[in-house]
C-alpha positions in Angstrom: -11.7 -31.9 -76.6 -8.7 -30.9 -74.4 -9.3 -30.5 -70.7 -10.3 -27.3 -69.6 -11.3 -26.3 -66.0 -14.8 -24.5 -66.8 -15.6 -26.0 -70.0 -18.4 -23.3 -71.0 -16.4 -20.4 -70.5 -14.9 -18.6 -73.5 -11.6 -17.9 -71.9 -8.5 -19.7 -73.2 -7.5 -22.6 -70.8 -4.6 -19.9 -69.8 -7.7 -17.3 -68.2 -9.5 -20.4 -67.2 -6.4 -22.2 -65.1 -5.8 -18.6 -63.5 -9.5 -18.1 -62.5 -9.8 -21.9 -61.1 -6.4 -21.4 -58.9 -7.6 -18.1 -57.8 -10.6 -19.6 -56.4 -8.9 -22.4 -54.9 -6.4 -21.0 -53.3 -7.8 -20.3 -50.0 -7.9 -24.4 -49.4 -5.3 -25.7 -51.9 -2.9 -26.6 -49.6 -5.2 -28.7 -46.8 -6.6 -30.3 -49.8 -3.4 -30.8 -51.4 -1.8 -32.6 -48.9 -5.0 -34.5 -47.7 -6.1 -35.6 -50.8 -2.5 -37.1 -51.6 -2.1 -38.6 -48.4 1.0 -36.6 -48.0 3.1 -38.5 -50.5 3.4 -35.6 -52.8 5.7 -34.0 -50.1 7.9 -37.2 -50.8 7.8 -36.5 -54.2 9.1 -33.1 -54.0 11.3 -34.1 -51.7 12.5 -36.7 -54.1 13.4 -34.7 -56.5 15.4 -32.0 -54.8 17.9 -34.7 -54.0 18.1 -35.6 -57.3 18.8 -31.9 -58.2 21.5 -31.4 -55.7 24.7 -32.8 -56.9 23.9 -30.1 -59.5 24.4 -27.9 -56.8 22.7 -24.9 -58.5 22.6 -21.4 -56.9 19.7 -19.6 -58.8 16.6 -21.3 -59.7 13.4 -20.5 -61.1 10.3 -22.7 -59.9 7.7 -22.4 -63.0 3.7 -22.5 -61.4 4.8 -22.4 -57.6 1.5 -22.2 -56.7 1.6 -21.4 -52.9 5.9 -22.1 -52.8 6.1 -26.0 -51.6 8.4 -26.5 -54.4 10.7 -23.4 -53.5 10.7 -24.3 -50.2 11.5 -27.8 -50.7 14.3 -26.5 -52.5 15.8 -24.3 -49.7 17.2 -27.7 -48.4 20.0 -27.4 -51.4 22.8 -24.7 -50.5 23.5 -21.2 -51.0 20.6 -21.3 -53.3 18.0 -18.6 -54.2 14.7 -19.5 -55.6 12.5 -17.3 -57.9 8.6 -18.5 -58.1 6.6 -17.6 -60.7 2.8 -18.3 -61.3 -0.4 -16.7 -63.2 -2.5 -16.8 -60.0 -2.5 -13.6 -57.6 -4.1 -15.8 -55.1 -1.9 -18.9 -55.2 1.1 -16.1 -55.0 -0.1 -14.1 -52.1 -0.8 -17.5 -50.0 2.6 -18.4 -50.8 3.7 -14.6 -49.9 2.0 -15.1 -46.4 3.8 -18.7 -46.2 7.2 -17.4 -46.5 7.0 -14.2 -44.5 5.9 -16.5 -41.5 9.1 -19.1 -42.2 11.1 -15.6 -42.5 12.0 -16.9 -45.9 11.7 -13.3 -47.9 15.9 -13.3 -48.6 15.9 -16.8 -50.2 12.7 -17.1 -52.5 11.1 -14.3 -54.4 7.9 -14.7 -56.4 6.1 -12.9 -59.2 3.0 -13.3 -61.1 4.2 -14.5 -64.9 3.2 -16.4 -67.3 5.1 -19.8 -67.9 5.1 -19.5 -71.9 6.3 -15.8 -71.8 9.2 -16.1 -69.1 10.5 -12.4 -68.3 13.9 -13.5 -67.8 17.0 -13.2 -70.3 18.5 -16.6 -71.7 20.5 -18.5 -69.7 19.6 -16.5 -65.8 19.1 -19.9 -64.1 20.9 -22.8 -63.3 18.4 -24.8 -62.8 14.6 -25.1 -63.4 11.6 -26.9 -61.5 7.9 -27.7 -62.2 5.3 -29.8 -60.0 1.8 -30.6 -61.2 2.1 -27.6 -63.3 3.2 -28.4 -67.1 -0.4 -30.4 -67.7 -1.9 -26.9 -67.6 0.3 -25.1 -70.0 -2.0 -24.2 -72.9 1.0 -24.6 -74.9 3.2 -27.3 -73.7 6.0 -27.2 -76.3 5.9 -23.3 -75.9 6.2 -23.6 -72.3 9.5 -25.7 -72.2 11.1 -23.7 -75.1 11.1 -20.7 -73.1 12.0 -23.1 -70.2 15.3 -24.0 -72.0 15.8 -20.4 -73.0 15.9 -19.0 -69.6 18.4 -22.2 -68.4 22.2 -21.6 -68.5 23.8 -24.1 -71.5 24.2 -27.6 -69.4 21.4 -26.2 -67.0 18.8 -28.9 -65.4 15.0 -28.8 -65.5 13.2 -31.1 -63.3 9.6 -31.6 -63.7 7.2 -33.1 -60.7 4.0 -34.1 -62.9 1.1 -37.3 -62.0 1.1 -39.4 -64.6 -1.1 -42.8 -64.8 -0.2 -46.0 -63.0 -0.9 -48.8 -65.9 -0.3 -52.6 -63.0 -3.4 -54.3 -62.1 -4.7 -54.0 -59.4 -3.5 -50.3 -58.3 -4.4 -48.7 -61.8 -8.0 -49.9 -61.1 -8.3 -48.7 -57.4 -6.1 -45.1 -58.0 -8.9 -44.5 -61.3 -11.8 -44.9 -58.9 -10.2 -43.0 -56.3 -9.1 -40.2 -58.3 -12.1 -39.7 -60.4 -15.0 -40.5 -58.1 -13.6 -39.7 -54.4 -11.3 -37.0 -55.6 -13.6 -34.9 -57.2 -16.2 -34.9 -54.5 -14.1 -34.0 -51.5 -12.6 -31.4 -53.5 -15.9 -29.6 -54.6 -17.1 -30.0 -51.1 -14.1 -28.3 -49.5 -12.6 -26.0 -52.4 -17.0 -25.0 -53.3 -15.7 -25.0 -57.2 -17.8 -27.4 -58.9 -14.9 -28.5 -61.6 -11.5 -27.9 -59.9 -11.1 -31.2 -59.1 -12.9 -33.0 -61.7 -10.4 -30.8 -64.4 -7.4 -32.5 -62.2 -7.9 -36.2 -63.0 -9.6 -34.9 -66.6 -5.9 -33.2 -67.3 -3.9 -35.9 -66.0 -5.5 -38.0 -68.7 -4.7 -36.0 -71.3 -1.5 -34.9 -70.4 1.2 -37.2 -72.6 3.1 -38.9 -69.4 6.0 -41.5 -69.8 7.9 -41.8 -73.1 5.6 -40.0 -74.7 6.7 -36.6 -72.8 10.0 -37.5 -73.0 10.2 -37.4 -76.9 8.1 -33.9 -76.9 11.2 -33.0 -74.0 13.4 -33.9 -77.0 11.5 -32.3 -79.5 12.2 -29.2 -78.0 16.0 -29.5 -77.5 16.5 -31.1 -74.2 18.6 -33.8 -73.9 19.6 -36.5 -71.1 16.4 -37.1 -70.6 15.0 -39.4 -68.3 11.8 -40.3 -66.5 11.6 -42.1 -62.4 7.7 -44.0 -61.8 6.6 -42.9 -58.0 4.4 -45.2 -56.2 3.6 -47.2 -58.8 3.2 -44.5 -61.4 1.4 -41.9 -59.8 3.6 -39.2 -60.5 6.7 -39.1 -62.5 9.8 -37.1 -62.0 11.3 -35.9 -65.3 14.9 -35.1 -65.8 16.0 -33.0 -69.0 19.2 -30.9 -69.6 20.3 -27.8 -71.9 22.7 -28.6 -74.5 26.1 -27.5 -73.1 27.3 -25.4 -76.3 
């Protein structure tokens, strides 16, 4: 059965991924950062440098969630950042986020939906995702319509947790992340499955080579995939045919 946030509910996993951030989204950030320890702003951080000697102007963040990716990315520049997300109540905490950082000129957000992108081909230079493509109900949908919307040569980067496979870390990060994890969540988000859907989809979700290939399968080429912290996330890298 594929992961699905509230598992008796007869929403698609689309209605059911919106509901779960709307509820969250009052403490996803303080949970975000302490349950990662912080490292996940490494990660992002990570990749922006490896999307800067692409030195794109216009980029569209897919699932910004509350904008730590589009901020992140302000660091490139002369560079404008579109967010887009299916959660009103991620967006509006990210809304809040970048009024106080008097941010409002360089990043924009809208609600959207990731598989339907209302943008024409080619409008971005560049695309990013983090910890968002393991909840597209369609994955290969989702990055089709992420390719459409690239220029030709265009970059894609995607931020996603993947699972460490050395002894004796892959042993400690599975008890952490599926015991610990999931309790402080529901304690401090009060939804019940939040955080037990995250390490629930992060074990489904095909990491490594295997999401590479599906990258393929869909047109991207270049690909190439960099193991953080001994495989807790992975940074993807993926371009647009140049035609």
């Amino acid at each position: 059965m594929a992961a699905l946030p509230y598992k008796q509910s007869k929403q698609s996993k689309k209605g059911q991924v919106e509901e779960m951030f709307n509820n969250i989204s009052p403490r996803y950030d303080f949970l975000n950062h302490v349950l990662s320890l912080n490292i996940d702003k490494i990660w992002r951080r990570k990749t922006i440098n490896k999307l800067k000697p692409y030195q794109p102007e216009n980029i569209l963040d897919i699932a910004t969630g509350t904008g730590d990716f589009a901020i992140a990315a302000l660091k490139l520049d002369n560079v404008k950042v579109t967010g887009i997300d299916i959660s009103e109540g991620m967006l509006n905490v990210g809304r809040e986020k970048i009024k106080a950082k008097k941010l409002e000129d360089k990043i924009r957000f809208q609600k959207a939906d990731s598989e339907n992108l209302p943008f024409d081909d080619g409008a971005f230079d560049a695309a990013i995702v983090g910890f968002g493509v393991r909840n597209f109900e369609n994955l290969k949908k989702g990055l089709a319509e992420i390719q459409r919307i690239l220029k030709p040569g265009g970059v894609f980067f995607v931020l996603e947790f993947s699972k460490p496979v050395s002894f004796p870390f892959k042993q400690i990060y599975l008890f952490y992340f599926t015991r610990i994890l999931p309790l402080i969540g529901r304690m401090v988000s009060k939804d019940s499955r939040a955080y037990t859907y995250l390490p629930e989809s992060v074990n489904e979700f095909p990491d490594g080579d295997r999401f590479l290939t599906i990258l393929a399968d869909v047109g991207f080429v270049q690909n190439e995939c960099y193991r953080q912290t001994f495989g807790i996330a992975s940074i993807y890298k993926a371009h647009k045919p140049n035609k």
